[in-house]
Biopython code that builds the backbone (N, CA, C, O; Angstrom):
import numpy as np
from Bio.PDB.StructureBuilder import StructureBuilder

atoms = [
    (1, "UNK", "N", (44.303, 35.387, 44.753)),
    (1, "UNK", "CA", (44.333, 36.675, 44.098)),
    (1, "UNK", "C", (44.971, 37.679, 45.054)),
    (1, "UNK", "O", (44.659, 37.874, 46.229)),
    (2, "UNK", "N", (45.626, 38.094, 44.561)),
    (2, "UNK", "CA", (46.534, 39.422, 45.406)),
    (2, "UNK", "C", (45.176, 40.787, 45.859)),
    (2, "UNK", "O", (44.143, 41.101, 45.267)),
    (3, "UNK", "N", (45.757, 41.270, 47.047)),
    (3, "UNK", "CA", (44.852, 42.458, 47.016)),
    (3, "UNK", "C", (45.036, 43.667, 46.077)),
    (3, "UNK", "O", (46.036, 43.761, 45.365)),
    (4, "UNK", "N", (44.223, 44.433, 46.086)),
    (4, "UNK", "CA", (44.223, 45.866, 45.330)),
    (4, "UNK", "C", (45.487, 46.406, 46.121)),
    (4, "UNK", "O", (45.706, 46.257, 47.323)),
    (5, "UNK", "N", (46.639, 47.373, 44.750)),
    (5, "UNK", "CA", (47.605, 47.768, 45.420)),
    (5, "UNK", "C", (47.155, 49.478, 45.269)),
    (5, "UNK", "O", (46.089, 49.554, 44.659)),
    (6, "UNK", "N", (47.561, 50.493, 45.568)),
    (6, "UNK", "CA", (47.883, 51.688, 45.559)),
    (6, "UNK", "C", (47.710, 52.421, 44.572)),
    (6, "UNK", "O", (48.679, 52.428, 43.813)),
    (7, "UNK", "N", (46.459, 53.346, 44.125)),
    (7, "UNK", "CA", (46.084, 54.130, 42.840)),
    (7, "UNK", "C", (47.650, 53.874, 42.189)),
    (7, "UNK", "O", (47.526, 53.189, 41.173)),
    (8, "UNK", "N", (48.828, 54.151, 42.409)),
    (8, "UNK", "CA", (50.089, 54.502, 41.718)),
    (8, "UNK", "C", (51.148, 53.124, 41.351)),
    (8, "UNK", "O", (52.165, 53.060, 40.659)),
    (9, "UNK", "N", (50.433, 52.124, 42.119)),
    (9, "UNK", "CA", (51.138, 50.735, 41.624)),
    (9, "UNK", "C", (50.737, 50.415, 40.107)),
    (9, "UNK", "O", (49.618, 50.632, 39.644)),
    (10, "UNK", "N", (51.622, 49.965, 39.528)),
    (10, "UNK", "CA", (51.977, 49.280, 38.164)),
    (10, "UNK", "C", (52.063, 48.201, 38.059)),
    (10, "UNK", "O", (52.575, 47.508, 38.939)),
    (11, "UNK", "N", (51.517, 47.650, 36.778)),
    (11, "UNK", "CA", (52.220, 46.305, 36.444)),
    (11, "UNK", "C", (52.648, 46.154, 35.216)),
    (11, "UNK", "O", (52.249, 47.050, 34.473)),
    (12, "UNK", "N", (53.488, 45.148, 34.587)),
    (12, "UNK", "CA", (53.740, 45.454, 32.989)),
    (12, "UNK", "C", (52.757, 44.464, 32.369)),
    (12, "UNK", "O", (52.683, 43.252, 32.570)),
    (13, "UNK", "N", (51.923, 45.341, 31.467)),
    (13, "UNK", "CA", (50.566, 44.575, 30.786)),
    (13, "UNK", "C", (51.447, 43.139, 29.596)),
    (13, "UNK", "O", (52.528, 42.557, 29.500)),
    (14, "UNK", "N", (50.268, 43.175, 29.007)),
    (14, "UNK", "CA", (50.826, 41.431, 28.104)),
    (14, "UNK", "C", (51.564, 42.224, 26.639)),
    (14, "UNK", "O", (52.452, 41.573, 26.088)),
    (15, "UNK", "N", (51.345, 43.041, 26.279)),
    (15, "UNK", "CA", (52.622, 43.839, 25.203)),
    (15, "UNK", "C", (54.006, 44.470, 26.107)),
    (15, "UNK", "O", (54.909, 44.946, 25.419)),
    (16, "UNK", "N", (54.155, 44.478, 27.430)),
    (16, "UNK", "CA", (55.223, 44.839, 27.997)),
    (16, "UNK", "C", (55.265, 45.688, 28.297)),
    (16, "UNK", "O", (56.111, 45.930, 29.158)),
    (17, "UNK", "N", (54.455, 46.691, 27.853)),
    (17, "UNK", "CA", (54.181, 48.219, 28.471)),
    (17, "UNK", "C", (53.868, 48.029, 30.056)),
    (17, "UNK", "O", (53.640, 46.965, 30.630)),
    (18, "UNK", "N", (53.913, 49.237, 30.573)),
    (18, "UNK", "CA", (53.279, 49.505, 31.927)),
    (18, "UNK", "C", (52.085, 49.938, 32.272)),
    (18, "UNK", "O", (51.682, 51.061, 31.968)),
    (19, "UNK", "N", (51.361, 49.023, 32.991)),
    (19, "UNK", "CA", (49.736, 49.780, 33.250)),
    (19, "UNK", "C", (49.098, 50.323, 34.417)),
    (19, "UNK", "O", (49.226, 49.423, 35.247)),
    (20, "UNK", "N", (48.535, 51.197, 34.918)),
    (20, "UNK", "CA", (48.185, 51.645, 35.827)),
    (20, "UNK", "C", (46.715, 51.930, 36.073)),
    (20, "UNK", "O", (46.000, 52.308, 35.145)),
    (21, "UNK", "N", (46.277, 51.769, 37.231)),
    (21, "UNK", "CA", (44.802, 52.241, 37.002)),
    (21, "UNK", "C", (44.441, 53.278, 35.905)),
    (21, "UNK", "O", (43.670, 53.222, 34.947)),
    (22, "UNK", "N", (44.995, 53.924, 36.222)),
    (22, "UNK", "CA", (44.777, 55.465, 35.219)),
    (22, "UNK", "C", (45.155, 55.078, 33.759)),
    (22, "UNK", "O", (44.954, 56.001, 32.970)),
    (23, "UNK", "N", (45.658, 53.931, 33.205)),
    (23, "UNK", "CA", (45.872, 53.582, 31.802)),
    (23, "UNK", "C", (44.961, 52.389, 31.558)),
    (23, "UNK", "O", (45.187, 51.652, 30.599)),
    (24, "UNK", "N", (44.022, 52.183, 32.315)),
    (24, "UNK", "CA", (43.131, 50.633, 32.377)),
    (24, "UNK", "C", (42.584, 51.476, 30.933)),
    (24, "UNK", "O", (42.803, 52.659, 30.672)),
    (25, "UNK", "N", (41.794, 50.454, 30.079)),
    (25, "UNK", "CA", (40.925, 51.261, 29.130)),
    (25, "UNK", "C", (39.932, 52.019, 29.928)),
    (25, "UNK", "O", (40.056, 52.139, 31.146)),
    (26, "UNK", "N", (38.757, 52.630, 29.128)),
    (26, "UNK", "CA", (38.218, 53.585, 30.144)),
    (26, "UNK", "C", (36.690, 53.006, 30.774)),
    (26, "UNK", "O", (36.413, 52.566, 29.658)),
    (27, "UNK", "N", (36.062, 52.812, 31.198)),
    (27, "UNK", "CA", (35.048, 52.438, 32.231)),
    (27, "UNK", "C", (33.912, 52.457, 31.117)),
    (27, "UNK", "O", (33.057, 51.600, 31.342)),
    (28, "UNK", "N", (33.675, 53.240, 29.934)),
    (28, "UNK", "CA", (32.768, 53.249, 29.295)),
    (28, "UNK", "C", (33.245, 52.636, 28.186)),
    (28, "UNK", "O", (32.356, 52.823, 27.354)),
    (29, "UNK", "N", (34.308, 51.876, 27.557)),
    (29, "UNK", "CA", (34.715, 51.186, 26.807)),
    (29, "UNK", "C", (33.375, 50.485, 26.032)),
    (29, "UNK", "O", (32.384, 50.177, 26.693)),
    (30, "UNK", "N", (33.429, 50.304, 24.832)),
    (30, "UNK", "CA", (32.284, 49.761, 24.537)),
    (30, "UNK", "C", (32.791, 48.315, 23.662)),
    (30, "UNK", "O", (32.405, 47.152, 23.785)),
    (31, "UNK", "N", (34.063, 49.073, 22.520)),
    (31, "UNK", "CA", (34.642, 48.184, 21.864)),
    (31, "UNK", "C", (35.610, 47.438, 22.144)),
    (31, "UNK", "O", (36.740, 47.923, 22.188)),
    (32, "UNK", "N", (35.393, 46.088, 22.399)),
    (32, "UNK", "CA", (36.899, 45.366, 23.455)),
    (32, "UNK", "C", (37.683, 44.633, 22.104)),
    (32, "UNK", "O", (37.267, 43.678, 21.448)),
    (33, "UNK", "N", (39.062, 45.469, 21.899)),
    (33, "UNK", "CA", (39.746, 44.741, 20.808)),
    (33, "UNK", "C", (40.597, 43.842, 22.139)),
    (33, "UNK", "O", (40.256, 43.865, 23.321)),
    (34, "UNK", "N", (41.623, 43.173, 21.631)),
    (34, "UNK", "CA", (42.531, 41.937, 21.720)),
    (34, "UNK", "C", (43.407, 42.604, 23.229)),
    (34, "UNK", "O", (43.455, 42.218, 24.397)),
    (35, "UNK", "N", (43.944, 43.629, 22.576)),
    (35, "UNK", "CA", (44.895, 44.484, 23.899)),
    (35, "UNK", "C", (43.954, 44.818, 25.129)),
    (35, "UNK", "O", (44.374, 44.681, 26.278)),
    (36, "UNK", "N", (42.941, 45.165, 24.916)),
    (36, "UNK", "CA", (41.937, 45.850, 26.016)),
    (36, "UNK", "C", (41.630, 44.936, 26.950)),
    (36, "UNK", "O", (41.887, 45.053, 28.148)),
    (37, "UNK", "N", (40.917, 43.745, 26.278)),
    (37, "UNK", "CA", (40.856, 42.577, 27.199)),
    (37, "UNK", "C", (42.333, 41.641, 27.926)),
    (37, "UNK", "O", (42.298, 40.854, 28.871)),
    (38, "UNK", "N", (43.291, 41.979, 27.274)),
    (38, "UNK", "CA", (44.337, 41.065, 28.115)),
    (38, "UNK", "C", (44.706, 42.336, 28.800)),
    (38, "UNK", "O", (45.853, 42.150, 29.208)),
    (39, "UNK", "N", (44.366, 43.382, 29.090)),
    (39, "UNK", "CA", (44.924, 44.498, 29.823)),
    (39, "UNK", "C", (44.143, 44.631, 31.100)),
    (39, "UNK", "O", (44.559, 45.138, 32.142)),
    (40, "UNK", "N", (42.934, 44.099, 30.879)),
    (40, "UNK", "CA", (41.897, 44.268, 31.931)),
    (40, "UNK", "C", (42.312, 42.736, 32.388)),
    (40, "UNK", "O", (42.278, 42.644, 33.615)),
    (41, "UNK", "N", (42.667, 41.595, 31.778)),
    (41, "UNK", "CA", (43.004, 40.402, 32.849)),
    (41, "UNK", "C", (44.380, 40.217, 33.796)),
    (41, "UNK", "O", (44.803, 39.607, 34.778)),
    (42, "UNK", "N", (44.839, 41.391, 32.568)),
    (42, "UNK", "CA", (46.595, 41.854, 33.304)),
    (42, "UNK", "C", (46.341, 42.345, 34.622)),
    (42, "UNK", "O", (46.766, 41.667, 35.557)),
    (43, "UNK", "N", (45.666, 43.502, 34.887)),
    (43, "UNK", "CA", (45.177, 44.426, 35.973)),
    (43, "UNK", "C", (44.693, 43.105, 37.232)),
    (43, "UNK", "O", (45.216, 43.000, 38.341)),
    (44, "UNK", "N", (43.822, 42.403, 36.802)),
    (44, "UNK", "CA", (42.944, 41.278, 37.865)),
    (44, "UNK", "C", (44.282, 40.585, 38.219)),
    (44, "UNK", "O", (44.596, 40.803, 39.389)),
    (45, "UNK", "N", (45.220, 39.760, 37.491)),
    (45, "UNK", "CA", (45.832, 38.976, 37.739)),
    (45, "UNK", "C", (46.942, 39.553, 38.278)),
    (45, "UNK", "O", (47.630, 38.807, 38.975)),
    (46, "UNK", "N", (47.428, 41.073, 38.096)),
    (46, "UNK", "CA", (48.198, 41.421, 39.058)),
    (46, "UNK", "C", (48.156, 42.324, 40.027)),
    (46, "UNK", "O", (49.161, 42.950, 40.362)),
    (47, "UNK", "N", (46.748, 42.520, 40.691)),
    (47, "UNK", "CA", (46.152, 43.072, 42.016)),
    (47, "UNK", "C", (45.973, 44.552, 41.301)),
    (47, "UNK", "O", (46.154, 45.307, 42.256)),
    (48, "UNK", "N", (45.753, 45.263, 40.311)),
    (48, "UNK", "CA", (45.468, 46.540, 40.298)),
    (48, "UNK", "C", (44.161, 46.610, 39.867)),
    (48, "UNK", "O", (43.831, 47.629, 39.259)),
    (49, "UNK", "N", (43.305, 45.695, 40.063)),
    (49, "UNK", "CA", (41.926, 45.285, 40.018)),
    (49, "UNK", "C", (41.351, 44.135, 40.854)),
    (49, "UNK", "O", (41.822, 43.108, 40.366)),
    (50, "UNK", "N", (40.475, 43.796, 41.986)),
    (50, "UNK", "CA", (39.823, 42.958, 42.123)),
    (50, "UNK", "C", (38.678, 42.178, 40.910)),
    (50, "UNK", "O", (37.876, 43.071, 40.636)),
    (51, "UNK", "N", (38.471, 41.469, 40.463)),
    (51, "UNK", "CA", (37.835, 40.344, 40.055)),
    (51, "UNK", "C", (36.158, 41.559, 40.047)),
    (51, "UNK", "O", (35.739, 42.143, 39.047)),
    (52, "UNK", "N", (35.666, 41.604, 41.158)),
    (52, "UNK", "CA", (34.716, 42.403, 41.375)),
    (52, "UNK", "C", (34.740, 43.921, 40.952)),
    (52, "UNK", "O", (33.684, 44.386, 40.524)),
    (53, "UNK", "N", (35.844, 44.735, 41.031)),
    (53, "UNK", "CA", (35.851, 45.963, 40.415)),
    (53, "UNK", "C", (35.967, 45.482, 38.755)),
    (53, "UNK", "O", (35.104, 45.970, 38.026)),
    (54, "UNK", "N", (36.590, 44.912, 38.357)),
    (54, "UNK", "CA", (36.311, 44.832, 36.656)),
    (54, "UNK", "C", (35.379, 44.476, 36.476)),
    (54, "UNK", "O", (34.932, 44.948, 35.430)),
    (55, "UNK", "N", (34.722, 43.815, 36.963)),
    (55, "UNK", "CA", (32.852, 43.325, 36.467)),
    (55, "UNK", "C", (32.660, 44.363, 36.416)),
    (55, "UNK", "O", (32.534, 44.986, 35.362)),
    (56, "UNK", "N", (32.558, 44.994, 37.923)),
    (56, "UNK", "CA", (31.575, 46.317, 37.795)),
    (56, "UNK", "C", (31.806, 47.597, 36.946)),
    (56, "UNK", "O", (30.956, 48.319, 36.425)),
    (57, "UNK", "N", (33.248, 47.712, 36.933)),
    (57, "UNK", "CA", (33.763, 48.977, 36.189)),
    (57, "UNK", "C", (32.893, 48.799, 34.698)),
    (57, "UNK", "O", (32.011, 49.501, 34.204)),
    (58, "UNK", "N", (33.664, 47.330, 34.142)),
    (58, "UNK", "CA", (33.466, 47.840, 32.603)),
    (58, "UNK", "C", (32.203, 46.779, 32.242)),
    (58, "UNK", "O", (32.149, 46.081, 31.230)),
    (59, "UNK", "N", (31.119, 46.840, 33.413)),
    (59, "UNK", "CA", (29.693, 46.172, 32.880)),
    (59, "UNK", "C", (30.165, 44.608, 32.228)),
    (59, "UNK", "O", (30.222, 44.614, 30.998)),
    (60, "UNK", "N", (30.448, 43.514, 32.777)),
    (60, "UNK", "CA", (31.114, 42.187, 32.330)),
    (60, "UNK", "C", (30.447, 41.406, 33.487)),
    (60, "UNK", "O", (30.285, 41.834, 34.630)),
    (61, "UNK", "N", (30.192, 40.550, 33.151)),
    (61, "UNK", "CA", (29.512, 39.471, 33.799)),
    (61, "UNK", "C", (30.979, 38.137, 34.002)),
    (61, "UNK", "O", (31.686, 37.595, 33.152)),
    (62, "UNK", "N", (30.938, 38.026, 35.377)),
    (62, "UNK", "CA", (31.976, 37.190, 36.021)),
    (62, "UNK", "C", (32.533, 36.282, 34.641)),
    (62, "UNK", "O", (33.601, 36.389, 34.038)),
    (63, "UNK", "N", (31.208, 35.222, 34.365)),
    (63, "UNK", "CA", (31.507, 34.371, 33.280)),
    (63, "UNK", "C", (32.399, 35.304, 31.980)),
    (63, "UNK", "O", (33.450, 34.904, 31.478)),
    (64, "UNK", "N", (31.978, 36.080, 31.757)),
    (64, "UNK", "CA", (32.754, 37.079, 30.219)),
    (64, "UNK", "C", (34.451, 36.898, 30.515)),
    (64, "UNK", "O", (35.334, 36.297, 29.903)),
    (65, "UNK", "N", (34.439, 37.781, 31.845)),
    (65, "UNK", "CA", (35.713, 38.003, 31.926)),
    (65, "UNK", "C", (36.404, 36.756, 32.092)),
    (65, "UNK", "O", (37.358, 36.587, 31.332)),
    (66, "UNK", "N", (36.133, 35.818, 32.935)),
    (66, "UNK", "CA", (36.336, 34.531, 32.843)),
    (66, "UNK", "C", (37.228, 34.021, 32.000)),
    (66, "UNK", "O", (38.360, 33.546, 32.085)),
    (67, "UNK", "N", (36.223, 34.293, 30.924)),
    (67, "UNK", "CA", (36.329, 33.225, 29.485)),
    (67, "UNK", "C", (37.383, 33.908, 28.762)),
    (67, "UNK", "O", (38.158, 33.203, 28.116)),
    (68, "UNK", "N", (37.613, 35.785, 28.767)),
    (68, "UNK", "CA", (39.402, 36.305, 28.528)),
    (68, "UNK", "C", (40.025, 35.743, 29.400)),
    (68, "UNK", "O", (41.166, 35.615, 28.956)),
    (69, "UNK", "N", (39.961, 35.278, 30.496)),
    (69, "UNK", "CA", (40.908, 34.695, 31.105)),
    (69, "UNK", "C", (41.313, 33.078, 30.911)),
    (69, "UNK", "O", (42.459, 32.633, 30.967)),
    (70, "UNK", "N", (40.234, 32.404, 30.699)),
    (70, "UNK", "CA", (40.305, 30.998, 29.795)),
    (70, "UNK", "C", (41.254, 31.363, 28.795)),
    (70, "UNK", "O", (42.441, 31.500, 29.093)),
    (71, "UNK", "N", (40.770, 31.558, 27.458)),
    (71, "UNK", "CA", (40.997, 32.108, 25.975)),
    (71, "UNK", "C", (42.697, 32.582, 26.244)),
    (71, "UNK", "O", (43.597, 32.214, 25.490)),
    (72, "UNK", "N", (42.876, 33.293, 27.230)),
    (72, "UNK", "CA", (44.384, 33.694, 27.605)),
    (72, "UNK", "C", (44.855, 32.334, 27.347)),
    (72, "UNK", "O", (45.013, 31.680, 26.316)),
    (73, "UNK", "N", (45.042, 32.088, 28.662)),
    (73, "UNK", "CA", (45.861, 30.480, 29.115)),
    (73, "UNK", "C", (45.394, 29.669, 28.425)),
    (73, "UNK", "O", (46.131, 28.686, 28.500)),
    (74, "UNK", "N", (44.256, 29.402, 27.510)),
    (74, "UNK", "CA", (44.591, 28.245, 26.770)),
    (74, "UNK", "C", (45.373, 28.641, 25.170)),
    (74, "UNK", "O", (45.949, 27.834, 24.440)),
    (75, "UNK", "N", (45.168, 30.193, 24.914)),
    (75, "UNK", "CA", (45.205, 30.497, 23.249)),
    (75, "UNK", "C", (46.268, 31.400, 23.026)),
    (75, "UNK", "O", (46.575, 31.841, 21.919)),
    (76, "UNK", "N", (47.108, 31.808, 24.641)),
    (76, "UNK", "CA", (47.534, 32.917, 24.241)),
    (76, "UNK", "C", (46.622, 34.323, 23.584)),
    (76, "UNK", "O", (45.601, 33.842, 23.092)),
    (77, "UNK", "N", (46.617, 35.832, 23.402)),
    (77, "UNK", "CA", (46.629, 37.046, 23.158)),
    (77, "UNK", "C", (45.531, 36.145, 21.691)),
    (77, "UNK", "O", (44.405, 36.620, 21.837)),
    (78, "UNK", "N", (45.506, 35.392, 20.793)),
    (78, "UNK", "CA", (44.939, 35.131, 19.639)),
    (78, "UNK", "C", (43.633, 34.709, 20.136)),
    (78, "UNK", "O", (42.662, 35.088, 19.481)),
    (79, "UNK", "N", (43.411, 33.928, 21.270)),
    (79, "UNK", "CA", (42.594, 33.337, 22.038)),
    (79, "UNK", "C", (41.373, 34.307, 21.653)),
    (79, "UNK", "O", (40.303, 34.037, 21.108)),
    (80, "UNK", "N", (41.994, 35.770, 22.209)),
    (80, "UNK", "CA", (40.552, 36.927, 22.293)),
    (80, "UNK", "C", (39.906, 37.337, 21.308)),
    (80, "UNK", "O", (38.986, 38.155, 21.315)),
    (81, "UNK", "N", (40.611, 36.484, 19.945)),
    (81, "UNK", "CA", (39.551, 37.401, 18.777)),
    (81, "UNK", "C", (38.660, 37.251, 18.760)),
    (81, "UNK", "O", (38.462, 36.120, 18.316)),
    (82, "UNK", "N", (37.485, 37.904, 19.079)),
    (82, "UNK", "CA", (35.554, 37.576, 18.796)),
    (82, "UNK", "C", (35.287, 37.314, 17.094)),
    (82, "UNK", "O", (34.116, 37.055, 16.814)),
    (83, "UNK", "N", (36.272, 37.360, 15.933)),
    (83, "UNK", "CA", (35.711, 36.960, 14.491)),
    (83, "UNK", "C", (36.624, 35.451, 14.340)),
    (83, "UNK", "O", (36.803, 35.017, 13.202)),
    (84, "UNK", "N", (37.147, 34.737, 15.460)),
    (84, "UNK", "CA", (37.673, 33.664, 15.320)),
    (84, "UNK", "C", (37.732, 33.013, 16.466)),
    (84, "UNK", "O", (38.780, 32.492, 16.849)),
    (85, "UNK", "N", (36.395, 32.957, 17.277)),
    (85, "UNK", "CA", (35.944, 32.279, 18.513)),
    (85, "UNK", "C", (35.694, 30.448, 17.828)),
    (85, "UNK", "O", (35.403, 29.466, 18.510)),
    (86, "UNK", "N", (35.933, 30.494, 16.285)),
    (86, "UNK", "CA", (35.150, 29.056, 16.189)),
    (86, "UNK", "C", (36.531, 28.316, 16.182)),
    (86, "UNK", "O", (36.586, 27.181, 16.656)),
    (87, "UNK", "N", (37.472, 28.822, 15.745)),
    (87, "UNK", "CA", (39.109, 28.291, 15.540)),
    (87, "UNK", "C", (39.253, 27.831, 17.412)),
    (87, "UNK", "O", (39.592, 26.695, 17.744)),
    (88, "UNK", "N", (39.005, 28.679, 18.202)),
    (88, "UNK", "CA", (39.359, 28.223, 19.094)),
    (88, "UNK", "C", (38.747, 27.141, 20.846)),
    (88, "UNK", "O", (39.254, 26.590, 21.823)),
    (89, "UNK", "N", (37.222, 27.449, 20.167)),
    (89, "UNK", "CA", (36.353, 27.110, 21.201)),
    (89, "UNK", "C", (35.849, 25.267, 20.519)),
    (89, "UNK", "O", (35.175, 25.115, 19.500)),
    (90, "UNK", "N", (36.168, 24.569, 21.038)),
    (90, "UNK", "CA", (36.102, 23.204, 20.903)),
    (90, "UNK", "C", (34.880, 22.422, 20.668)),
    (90, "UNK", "O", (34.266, 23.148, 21.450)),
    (91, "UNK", "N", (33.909, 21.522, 20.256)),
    (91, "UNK", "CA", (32.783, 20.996, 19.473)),
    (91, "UNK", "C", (32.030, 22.342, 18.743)),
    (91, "UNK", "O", (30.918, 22.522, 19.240)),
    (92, "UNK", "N", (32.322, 23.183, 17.837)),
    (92, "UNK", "CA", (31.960, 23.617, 17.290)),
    (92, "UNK", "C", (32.621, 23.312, 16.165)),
    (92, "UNK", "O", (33.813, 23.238, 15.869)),
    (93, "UNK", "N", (31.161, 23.079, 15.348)),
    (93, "UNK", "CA", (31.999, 23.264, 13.657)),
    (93, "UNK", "C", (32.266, 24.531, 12.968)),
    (93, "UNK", "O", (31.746, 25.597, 13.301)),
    (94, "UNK", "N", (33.013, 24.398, 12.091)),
    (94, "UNK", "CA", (33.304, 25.451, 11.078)),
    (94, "UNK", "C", (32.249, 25.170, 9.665)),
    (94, "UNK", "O", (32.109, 24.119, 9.039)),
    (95, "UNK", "N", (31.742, 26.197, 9.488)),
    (95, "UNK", "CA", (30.584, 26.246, 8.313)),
    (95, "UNK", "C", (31.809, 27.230, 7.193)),
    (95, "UNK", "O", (32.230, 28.362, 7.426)),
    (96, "UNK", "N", (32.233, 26.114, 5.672)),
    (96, "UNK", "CA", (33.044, 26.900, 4.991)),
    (96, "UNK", "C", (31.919, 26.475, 3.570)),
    (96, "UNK", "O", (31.558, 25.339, 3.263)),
    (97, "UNK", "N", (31.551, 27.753, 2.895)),
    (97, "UNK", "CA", (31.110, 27.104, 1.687)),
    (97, "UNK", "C", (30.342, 26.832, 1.965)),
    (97, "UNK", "O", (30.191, 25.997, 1.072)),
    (98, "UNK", "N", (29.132, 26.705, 2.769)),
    (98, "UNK", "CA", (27.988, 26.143, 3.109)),
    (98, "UNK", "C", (27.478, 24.792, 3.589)),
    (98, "UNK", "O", (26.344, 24.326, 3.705)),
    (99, "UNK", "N", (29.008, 24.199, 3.888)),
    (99, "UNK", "CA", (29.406, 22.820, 4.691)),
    (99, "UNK", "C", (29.972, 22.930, 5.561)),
    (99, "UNK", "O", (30.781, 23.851, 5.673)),
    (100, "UNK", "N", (29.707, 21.777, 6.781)),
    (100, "UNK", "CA", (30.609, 22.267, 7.964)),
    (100, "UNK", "C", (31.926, 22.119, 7.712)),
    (100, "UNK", "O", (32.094, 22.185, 6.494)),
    (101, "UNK", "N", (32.951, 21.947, 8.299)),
    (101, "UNK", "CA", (34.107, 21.686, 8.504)),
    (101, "UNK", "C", (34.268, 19.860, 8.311)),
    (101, "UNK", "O", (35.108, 19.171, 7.732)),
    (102, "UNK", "N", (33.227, 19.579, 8.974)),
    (102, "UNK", "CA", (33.372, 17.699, 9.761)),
    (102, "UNK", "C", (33.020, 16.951, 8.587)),
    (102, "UNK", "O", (33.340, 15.776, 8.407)),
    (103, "UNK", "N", (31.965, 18.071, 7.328)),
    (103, "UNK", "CA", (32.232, 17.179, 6.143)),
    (103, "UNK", "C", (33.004, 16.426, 5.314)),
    (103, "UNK", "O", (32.499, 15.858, 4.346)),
]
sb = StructureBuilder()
sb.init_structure("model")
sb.init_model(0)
sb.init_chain("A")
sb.init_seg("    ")
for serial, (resi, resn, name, xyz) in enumerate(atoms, 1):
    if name == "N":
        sb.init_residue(resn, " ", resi, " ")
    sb.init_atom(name, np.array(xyz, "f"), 0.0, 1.0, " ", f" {name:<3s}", serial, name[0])
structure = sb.get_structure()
């Protein structure tokens, strides 16, 4: 992991924009859509966050952030939807109709 660079260092987040500490979402974030979380793994993975300041900033437990960072690299940006964790997370069935999927 790279070190923390300079309040004013940038990186270009996963839509291509540019992010900066000062554009991270905000510390009290409550609702994490799709962009927020690959923006906060953007930041870790390119030193404008330690691993340890995003836990602590936005209240995430190592494992959470983790698992946006799993969900990335294995799913791509689709990976992060929380209403379609069953499409992508493996021995889980799908309940359609009141049957699983494996029926």
């Amino acid at each position: 992991m790279l070190p923390p660079q300079s309040p004013h260092a940038s990186i270009i987040g996963p839509e291509g924009q540019r992010i900066t500490r000062d554009t991270l979402p905000p510390a009290n974030t409550k609702r994490w859509v799709i962009r927020r979380k690959a923006e906060v793994v953007a930041a870790v993975r390119g030193g404008l966050l330690t691993l340890e300041e995003a836990c602590q900033r936005y209240a995430l437990t190592m494992e959470e952030f983790l698992s946006w960072q799993r969900a990335i690299e294995q799913h791509g940006l689709p990976g992060l939807r929380t209403t379609r964790l069953q499409d992508y997370r493996p021995g889980q069935l799908r309940v359609v109709a009141g049957r699983s999927a494996a029926e």
